[in-house]
C-alpha positions in Angstrom: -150.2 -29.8 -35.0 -147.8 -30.3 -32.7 -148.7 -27.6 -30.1 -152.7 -28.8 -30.4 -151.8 -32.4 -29.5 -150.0 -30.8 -26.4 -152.0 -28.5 -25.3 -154.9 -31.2 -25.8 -152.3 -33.4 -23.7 -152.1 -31.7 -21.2 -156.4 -30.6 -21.0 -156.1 -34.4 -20.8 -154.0 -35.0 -17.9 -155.7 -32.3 -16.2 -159.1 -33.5 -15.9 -157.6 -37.2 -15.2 -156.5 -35.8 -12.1 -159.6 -33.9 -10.9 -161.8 -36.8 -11.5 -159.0 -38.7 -9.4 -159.5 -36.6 -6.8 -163.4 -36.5 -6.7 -163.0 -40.3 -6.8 -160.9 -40.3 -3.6 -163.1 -37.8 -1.7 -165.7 -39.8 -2.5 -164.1 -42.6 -1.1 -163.2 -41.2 2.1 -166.7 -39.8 2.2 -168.4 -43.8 1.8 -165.6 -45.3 4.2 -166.9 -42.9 7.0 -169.9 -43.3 6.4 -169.8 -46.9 6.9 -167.7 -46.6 9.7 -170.3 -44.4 11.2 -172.6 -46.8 11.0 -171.1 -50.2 12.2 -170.0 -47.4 15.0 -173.6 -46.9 15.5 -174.3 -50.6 15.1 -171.9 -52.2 17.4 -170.1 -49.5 19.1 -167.0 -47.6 18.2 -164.6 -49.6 20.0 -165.9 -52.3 18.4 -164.1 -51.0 15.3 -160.8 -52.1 14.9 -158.9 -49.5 13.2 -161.2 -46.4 14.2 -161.5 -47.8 17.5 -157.8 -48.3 18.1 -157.2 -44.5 16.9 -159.9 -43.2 19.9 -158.6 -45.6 22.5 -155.1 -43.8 21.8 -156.7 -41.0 22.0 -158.4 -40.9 25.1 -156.0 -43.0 27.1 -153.8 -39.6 26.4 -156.7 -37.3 27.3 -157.8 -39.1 30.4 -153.7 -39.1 31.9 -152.5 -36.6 34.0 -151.9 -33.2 31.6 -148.6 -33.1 34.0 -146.5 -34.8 36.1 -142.9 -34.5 37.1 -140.4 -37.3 38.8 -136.8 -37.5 39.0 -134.1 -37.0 41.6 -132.5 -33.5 43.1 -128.8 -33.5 44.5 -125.8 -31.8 45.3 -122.6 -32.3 47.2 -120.4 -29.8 49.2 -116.9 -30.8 50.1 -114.0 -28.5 52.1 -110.7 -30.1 51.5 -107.1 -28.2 52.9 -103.6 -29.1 52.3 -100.4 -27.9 54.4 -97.7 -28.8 51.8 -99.5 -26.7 49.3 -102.6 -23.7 49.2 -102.8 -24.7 46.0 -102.5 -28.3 45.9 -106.1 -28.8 45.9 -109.9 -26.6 46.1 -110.9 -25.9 49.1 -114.4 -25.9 48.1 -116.2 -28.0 45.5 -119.8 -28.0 44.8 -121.8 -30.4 42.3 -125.7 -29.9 42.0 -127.8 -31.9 39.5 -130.8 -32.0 38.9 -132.7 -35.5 37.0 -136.2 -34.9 35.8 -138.9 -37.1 34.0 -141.8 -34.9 32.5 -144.6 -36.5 31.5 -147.0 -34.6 29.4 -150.1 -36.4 28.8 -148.3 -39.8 28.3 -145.2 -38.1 26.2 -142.1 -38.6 28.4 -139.4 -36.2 28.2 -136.5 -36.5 30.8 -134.2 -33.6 31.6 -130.7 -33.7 33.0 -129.1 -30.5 34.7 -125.8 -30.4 36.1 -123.6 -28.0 37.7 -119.9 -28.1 38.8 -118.6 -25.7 40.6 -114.7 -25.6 41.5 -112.9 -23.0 43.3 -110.1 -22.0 41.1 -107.1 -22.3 43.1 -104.9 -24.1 40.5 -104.3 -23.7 36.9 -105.8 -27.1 36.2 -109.2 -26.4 37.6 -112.1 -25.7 35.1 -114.1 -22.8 35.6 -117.7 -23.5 36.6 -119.7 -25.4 34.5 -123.4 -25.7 33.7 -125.0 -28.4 31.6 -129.0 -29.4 30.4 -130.0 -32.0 28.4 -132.9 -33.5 27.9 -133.7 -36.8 25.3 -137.2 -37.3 24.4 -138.0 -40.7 22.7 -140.6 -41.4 20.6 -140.7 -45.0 19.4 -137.4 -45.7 17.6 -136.6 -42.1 17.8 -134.1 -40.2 20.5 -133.5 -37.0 20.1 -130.6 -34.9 21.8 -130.9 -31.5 23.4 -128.3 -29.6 25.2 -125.0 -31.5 26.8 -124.9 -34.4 25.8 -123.1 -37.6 24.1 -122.9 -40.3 21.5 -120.8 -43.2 19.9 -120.0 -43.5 16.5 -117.0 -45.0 15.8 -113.6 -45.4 17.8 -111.7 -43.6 15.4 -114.0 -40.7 14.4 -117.0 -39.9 16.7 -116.4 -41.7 20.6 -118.7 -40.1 23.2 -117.0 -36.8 23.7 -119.8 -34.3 25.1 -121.2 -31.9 22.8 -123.7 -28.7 23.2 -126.2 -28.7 21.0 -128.6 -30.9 19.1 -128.6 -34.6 17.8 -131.1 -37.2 16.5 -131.3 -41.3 17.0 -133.3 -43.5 14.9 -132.8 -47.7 16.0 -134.4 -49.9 14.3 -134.4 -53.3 13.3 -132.6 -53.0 10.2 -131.6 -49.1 9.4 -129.3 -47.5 12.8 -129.0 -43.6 12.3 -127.7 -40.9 14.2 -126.5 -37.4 13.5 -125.8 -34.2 15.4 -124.3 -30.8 15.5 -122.6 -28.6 18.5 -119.8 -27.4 20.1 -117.2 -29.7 21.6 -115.4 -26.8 23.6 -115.7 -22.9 24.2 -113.0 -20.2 23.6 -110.9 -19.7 27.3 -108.6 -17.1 27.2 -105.0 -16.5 29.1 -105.2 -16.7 33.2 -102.7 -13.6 34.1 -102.9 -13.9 37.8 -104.1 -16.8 40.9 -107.6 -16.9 41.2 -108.5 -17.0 45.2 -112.4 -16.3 45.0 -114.6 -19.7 44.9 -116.1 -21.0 41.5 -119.5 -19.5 43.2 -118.1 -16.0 43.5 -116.6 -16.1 40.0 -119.7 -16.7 38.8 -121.4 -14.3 40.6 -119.2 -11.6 39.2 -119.2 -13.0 35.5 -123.0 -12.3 35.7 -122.4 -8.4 36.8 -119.4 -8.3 34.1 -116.7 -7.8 36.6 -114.5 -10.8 35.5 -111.5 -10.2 33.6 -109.5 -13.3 34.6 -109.8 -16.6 32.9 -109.1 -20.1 34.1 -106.6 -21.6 32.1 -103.1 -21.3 31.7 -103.6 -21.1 27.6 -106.6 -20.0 25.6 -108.0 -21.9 23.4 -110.4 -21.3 20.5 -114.6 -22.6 20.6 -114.4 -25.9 18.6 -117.8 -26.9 17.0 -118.5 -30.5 14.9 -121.0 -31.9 13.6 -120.9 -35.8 12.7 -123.7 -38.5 11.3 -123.9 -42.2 11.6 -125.7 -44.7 9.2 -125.4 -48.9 9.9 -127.9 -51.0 8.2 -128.3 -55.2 9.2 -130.1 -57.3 11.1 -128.8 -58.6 14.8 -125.3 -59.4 14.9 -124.6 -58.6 11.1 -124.2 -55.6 9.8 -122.2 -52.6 8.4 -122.4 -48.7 9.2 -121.0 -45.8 8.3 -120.0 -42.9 10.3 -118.7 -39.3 9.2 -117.1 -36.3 11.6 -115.9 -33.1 10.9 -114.6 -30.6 13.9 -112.9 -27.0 13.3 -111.7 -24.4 15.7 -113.4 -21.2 15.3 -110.7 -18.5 14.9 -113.3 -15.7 15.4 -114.1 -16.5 19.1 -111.1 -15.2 20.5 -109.6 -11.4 20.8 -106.5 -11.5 19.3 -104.5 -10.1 21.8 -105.7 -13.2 23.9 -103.0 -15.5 21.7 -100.8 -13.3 21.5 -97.4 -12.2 23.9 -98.5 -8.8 25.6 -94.8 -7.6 26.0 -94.1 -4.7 28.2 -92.1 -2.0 26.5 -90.7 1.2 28.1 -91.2 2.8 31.5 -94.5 4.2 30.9 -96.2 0.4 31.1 -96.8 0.7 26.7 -97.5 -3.0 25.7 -96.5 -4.6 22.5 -98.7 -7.4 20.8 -96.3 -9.6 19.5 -97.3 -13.0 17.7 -96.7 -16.4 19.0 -96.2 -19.3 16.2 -97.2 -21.9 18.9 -99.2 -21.0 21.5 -103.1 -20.9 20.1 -103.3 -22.4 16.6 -107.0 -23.3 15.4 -107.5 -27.6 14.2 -109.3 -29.1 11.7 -110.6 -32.5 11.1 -112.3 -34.7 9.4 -112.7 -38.3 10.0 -114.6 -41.0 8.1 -115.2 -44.4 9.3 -116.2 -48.0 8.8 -117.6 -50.8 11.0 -118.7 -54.0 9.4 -119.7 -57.3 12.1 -121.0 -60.8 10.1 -122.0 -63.3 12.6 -122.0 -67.1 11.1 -124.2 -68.5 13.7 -123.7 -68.1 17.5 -120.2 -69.7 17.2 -118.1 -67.2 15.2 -117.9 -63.4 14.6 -115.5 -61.1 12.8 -115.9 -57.3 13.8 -113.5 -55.3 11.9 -113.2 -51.3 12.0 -111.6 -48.9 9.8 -110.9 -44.7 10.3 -109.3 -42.5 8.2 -108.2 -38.6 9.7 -107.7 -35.4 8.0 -106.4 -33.3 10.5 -104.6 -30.1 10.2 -103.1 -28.7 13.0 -103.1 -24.9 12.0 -106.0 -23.5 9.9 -104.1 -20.5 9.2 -101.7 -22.7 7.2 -101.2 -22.0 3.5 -103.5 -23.8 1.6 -102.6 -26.2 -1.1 -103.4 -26.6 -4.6 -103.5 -30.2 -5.8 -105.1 -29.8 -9.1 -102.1 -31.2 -11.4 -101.8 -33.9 -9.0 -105.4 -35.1 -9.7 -105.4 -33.9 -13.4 -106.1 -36.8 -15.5 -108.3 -39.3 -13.1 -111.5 -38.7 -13.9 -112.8 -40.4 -10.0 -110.4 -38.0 -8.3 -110.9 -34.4 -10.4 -114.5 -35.2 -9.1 -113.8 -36.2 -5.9 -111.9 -32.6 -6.1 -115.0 -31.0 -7.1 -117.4 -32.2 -4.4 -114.4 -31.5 -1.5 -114.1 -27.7 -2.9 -118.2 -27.3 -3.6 -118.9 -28.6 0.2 -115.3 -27.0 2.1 -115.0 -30.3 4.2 -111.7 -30.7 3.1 -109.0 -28.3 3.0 -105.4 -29.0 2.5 -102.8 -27.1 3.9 -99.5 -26.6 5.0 -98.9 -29.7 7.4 -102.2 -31.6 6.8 -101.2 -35.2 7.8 -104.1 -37.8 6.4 -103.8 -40.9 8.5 -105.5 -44.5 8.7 -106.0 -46.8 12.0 -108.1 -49.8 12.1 -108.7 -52.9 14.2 -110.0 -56.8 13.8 -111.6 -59.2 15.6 -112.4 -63.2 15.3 -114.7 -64.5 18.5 -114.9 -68.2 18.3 -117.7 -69.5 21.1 -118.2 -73.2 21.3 -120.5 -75.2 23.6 -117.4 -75.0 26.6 -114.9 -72.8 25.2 -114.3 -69.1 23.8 -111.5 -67.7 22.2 -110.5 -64.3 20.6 -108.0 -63.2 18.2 -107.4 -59.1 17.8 -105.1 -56.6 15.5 -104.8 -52.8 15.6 -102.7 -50.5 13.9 -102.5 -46.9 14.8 -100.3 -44.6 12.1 -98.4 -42.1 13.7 -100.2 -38.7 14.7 -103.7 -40.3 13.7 -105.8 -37.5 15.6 -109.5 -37.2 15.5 -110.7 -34.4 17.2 -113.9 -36.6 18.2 -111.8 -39.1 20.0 -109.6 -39.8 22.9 -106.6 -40.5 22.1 -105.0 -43.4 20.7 -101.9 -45.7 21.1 -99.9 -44.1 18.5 -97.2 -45.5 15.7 -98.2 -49.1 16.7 -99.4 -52.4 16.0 -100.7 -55.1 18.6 -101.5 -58.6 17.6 -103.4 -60.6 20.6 -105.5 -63.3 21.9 -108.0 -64.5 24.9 -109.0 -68.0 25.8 -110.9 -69.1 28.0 -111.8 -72.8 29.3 -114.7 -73.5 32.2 -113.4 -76.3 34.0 -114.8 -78.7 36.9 -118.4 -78.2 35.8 -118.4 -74.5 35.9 -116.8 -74.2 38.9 -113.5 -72.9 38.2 -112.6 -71.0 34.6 -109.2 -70.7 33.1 -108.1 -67.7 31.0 -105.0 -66.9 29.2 -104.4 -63.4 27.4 -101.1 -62.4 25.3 -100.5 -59.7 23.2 -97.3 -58.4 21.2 -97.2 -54.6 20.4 -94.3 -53.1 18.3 -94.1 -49.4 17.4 -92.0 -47.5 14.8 -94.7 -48.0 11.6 -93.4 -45.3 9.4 -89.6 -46.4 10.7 -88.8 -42.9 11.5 -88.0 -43.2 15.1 -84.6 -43.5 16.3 -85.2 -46.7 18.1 -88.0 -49.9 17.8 -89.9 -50.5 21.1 -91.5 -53.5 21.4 -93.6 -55.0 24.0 -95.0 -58.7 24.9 -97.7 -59.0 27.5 -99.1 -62.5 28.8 -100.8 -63.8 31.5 -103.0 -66.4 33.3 -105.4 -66.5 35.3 -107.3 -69.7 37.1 -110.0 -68.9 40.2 -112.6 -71.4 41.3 -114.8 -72.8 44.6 -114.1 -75.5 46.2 -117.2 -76.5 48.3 -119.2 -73.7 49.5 -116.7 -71.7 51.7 -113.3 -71.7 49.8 -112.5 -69.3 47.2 -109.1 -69.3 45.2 -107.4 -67.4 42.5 -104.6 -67.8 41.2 -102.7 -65.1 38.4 -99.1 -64.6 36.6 -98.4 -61.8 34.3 -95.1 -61.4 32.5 -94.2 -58.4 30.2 -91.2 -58.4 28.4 -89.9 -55.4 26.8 -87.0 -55.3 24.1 -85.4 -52.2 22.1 -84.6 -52.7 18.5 -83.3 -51.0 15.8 -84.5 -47.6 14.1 -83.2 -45.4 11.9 -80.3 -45.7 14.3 -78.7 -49.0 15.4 -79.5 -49.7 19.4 -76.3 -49.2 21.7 -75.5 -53.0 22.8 -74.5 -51.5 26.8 -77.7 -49.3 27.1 -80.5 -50.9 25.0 -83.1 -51.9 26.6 -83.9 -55.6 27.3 -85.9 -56.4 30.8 -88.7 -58.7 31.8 -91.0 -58.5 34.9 -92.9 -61.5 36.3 -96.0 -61.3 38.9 -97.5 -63.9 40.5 -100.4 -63.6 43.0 -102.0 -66.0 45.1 -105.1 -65.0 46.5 -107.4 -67.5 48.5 -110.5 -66.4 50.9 -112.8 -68.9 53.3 -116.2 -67.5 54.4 -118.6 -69.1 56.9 -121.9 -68.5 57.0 -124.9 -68.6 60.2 -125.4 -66.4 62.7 -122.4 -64.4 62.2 -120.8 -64.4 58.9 -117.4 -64.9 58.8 -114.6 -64.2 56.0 -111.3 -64.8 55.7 -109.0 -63.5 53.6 -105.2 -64.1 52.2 -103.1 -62.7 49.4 -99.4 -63.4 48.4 -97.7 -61.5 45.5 -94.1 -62.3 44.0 -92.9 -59.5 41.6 -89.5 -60.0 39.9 -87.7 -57.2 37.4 -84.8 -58.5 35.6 -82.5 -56.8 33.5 -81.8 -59.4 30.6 -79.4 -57.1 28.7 -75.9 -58.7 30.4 -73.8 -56.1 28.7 -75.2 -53.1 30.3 -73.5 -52.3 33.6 -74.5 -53.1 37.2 -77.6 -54.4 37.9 -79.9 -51.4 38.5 -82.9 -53.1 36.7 -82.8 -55.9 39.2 -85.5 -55.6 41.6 -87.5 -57.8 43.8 -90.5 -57.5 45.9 -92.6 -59.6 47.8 -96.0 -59.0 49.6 -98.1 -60.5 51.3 -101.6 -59.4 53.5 -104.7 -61.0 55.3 -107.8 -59.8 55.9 -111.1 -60.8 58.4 -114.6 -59.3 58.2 -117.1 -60.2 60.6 -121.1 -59.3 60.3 -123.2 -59.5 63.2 -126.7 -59.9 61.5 -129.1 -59.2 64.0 -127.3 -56.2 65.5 -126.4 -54.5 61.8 -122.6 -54.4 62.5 -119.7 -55.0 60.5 -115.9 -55.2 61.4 -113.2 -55.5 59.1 -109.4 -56.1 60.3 -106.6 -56.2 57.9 -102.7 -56.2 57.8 -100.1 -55.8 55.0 -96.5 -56.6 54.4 -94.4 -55.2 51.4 -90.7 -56.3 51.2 -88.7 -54.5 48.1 -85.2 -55.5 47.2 -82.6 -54.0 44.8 -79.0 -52.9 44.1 -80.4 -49.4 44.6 -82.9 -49.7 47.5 -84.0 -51.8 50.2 -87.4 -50.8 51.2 -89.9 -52.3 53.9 -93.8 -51.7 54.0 -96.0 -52.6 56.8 -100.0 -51.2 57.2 -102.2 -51.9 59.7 -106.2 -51.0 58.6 -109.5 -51.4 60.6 -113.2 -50.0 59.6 -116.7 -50.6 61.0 -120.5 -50.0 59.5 -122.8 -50.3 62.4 -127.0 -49.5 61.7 -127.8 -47.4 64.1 -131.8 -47.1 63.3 -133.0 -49.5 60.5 -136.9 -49.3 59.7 -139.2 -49.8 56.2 -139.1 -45.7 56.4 -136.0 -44.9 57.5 -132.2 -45.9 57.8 -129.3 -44.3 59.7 -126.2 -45.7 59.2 -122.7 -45.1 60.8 -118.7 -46.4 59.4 -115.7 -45.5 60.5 -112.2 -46.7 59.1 -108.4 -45.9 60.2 -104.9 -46.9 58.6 -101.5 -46.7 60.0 -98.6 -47.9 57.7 -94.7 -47.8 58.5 -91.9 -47.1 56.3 -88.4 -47.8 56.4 -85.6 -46.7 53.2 -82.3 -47.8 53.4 -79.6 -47.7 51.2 -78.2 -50.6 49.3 -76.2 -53.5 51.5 -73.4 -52.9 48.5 -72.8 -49.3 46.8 -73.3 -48.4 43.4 -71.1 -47.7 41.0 -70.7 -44.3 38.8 -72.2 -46.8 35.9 -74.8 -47.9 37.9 -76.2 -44.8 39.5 -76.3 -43.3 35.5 -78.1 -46.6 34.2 -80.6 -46.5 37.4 -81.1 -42.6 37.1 -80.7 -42.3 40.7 -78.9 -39.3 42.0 -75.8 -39.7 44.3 -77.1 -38.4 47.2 -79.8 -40.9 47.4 -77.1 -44.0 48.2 -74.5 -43.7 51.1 -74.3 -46.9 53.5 -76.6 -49.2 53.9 -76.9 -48.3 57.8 -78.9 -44.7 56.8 -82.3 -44.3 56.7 -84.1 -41.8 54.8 -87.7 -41.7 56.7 -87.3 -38.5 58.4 -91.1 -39.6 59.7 -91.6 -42.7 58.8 -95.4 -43.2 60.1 -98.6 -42.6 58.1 -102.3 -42.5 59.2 -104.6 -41.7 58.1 -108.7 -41.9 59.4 -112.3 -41.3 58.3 -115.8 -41.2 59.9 -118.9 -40.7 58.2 -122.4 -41.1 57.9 -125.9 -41.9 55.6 -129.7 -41.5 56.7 -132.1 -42.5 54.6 -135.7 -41.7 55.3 -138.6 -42.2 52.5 -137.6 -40.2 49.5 -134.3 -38.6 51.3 -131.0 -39.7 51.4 -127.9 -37.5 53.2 -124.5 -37.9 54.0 -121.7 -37.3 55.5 -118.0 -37.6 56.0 -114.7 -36.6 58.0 -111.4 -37.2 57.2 -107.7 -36.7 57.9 -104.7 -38.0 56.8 -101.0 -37.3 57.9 -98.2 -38.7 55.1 -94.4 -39.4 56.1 -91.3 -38.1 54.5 -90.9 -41.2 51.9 -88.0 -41.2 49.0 -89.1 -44.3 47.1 -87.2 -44.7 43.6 -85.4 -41.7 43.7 -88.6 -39.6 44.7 -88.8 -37.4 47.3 -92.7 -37.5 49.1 -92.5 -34.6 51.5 -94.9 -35.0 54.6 -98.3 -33.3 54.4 -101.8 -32.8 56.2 -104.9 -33.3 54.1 -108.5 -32.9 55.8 -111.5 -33.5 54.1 -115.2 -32.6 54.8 -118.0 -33.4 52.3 -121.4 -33.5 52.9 -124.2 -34.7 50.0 -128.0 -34.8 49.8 -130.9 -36.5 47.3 -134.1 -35.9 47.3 -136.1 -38.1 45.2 -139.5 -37.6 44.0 -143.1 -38.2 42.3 -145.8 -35.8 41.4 -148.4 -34.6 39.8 -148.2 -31.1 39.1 -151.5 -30.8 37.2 -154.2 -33.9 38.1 -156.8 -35.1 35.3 -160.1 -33.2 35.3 -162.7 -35.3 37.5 -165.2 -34.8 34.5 -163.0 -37.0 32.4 -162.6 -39.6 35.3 -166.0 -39.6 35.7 -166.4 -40.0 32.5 -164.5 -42.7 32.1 -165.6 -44.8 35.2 -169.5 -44.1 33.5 -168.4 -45.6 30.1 -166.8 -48.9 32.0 -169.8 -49.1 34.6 -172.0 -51.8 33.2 -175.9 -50.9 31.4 -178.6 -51.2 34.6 -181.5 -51.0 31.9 
């Protein structure tokens, strides 16, 4: 009886649904119909959905089927160095390439960029090509190629990735995710490199490169990462997620490992370094929550938490008796070990950093209160890094005065290390400052500023030596006023006066090394003769720094023009020239230093004799540049020359040897629009017929 009543059930539900479906065929069937004939009545436009759907349509049939804008670029610059062959590349080249395809209304812009170093120092990259191209469709972005987003400050931050990612903004629901590789595998550099980036390339495509770039390998590192934040304007929460791993399998073995020479026949040895290449692993989620109350207060607080394992080859952990009993975490334990985001190991270090914000803007004034706290060796591989093993605790106000036409602003902020009060020692750190500028009348600019810092050492796991700890404050002050004129020629003057002042507050320490003094001042005068297109600038500088250790003097002399030679609607050629010369005198301290001093200062003996000997074995610097732009319709080229000579200068114990550098860079863009395939003429004619009004 059963089984009948089923089977008779399901006969039932069966024939439901076909007669559903003849009813909605039928449906579709009269609606068309009736569109067809109010079409036929009162014209198809005249319809609103069915004409909104054909004016879509045809406004996509009747554009171009193709057509291309953008911008075309590259730069060349020569650079050489006396002091040191390698000190610099003496070629460079950049190209890029910025396109805007338009297919038939759809826009799709492409990026293309190309770097090209010449590899004469270890710290060079090795030539680089990147595409990218971001469609958007409505609310939707999506990511192709090299490119970026921003997720979170402590998981996902706008590193570059290769690869894919999708967007989704809209009012309510934010989304983002993507996949690719953050860096590529690199292997050991055995040798210097002298060819250019251009030739190294060249030979990498024929297979004839067996020579890397870097000093140290390092393995191809692929993430992937997803973003969620749902609100309306300035309230809302979101959600973001990142894992990244080194892939172990994209680099030869002998690559991260010592090749040790054994024997007289030249037999090698592979022999396996702990330290050198050791794949990371991370995983990061993150929380960002903003409530507005208003437009007079918001609280924006973020929250990250980092898995990161610094050696994937680590023995792995087993934590099931730690969980055993808690229902939440055995299957929190389950999903980690079902999905592999998650494995612990041998020096896995799980780490939490955060910040908060409260913005209070009234009618006149603003003010800001902000806290972070970074735990030691918080790493997200997603990220730049971070202020580590620290807390800050700061503020901003700011108050317009005298009808908007001045605006004070005062900052401080207190930052103390030493969170898991491991460290042998406690730094901590206050920074404050203000700053007032405003007009007075038309012509006369001023500024006024002070910073202080004051820095202490406290105690640690170790208790902070009373003659060496560290206990100093700085203060700055800078005065900064400028007077312009304005008529035929325009006129500005400007002045600036700074006062900085080290003091060693720690009275126990010997000497007075800390102590130092310096005072500067400069003015400046620009002059633009409008009708003849040419600028002069004139400037002059005095630096005067005092201390138990040094007595140093500063003067520089600059000058610089920008004259137009041709200046039309079509086309522009423009001309600038500048030159610096600056003079430099050492001398020793007026008093000499003692032993205690000299250790306390970190100075080296030799440095302080008598304070008749100067150390400026050429104590003259200049340096010069001329260049040039043109400009005509869509192109755009320049150029520049430049040489600079620097003196022997020992300033704070450093030695600046004298060296040559000469420069020569040269750049073009070319910008453009196009169509690469035109609309037929039978659609254009077409469509001037249907909007040319009925003779008859």
């Amino acid at each position: 009886m059963g089984k009948s009543l089923s089977y008779s059930a399901v006969a039932t539900m069966r024939e439901v649904a076909a007669r559903l479906r003849v009813c909605c065929f039928g449906a579709l069937f009269f609606v068309f119909l009736l569109q067809g004939g109010m079409a036929s009545a009162q014209g198809v436009d005249d319809v609103p959905l069915l004409g909104d759907a054909i004016g879509r349509v045809k406004s996509h049939i009747y554009a171009d089927p193709l057509s291309v804008s953008g911008q075309l670029g590259s730069t060349l610059t020569a650079s050489w160095n006396n002091t040191d062959l390698h000190h610099t590349a003496p070629f460079s080249l950049t190209a890029y390439g910025n396109f805007n395809i338009n297919i038939y209304g759809f826009s799709i812009p492409i990026n293309i960029n190309f770097l090209d170093v010449s590899a004469t120092t270890f710290t060079f990259p090795r030539p680089t090509f990147t595409i990218n191209t971001t469609p958007t469709w409505k609310r939707w972005t999506l990511h192709l190629g090299t490119s970026h987003m921003n997720f979170s400050n402590y998981t996902y931050n706008g590193l570059s990735f290769t690869g894919a990612g999708l967007e989704y903004r809209g009012e309510v629901v934010r989304a983002a995710a993507f996949y690719g590789r953050f860096i590529k595998s690199t292997t050991f550099r055995t040798e210097l490199e002298h060819r250019s980036a251009i030739q190294y390339l060249a030979d990498s495509l024929l297979g004839l490169n067996n020579v890397a770039y870097t000093t140290q390998p390092q393995y191809t590192r692929r993430a992937w990462g997803a973003m969620l934040s749902i609100g309306k304007g300035r309230s809302n929460i979101g959600f973001s997620v990142m894992r990244a791993a080194d892939d172990t399998a994209s680099l030869p073995e002998e690559w991260y490992n010592y090749e040790l020479a054994a024997g007289e026949q030249g037999d090698t040895t592979l022999v396996a370094r702990d330290s050198v290449v050791l794949g990371k692993e991370n995983f990061c989620v993150g929380m960002q929550a903003n409530l507005a109350i208003g437009t007079w207060l918001l609280l924006n607080a973020n929250l990250g938490a980092s898995v990161y394992t610094p050696d994937v080859s680590a023995r792995a952990l087993d934590y099931s008796s730690a969980v055993e009993g808690n229902a939440m975490l055995t299957r929190a334990k389950q999903i980690i070990d079902k999905t592999g985001l998650i494995t612990f190991r041998t020096g896995t270090e799980v780490r939490l950093a955060g910040d908060a914000m409260l913005h209070l803007q009234l009618k006149t004034v603003s003010a800001t209160v902000t806290y972070r706290f970074v735990q030691p060796d918080y790493t997200s591989l997603g990220a730049n890094g971070f202020n580590q093993n620290a807390q800050t605790l700061g503020g901003n106000f700011a108050l317009p005065m005298f009808k908007n036409k001045s605006n004070l602003s005062l900052t401080g902020y207190l930052q103390r290390d030493n969170l898991d009060a491991r460290q042998i020692y406690t730094n901590q750190v206050a920074t404050y400052s203000a700053m007032w500028n405003g007009v007075v009348g038309d012509n006369l600019s001023l500024s006024l500023s002070y910073n202080g810092v004051k820095q202490n050492q406290l105690d640690g796991t170790m208790h902070a030596n009373d003659t060496t700890r560290l206990d100093q404050i700085t203060h700055t002050l800078l005065f900064s006023p400028s007077y312009s004129i304005r008529g035929t020629y325009d006129h500005s003057i400007s002045l600036n006066a700074n006062f900085l002042q080290n003091s060693n507050l720690n009275k126990l320490m010997p000497g007075t090394a800390f102590d130092v003094t310096t005072i500067s001042g400069g003015v400046g005068y620009d002059i633009l003769f409008t009708e003849k297109h040419l600028s002069l600038n004139v400037g002059y500088d005095y630096s005067q720094s005092r201390s138990s250790a040094n007595n140093y003097n500063s003067h520089a002399l600059n000058a610089g023009t920008n004259y137009n030679i041709i200046e039309s609607e079509d086309m522009r050629l423009t001309g600038n020239a500048s030159v610096s010369v600056s003079y430099n005198k050492h001398l020793a301290a007026a008093t000499a230093m003692s032993k205690a001093e000299r250790m306390a200062a970190g100075y080296r003996a030799a440095f302080v004799k008598s304070a008749a000997t100067s150390y400026n074995t050429n104590d003259v610097s200049v340096a010069a540049r001329i260049g040039g732009s043109f400009n005509y319709k869509s192109h755009n080229a320049t150029l520049f020359f430049s040489i600079s000579n620097y003196s022997d200068n020992i300033i704070i114990g450093q030695h600046i040897a004298t060296s040559v550098d000469v420069r020569l860079s040269v750049s073009y863009n070319y910008s453009f629009a196009s169509r690469i395939i035109k609309a037929r003429e039978r659609g254009k004619k077409g469509k001037e017929a249907e909007s040319a009004p009925d003779l008859h």
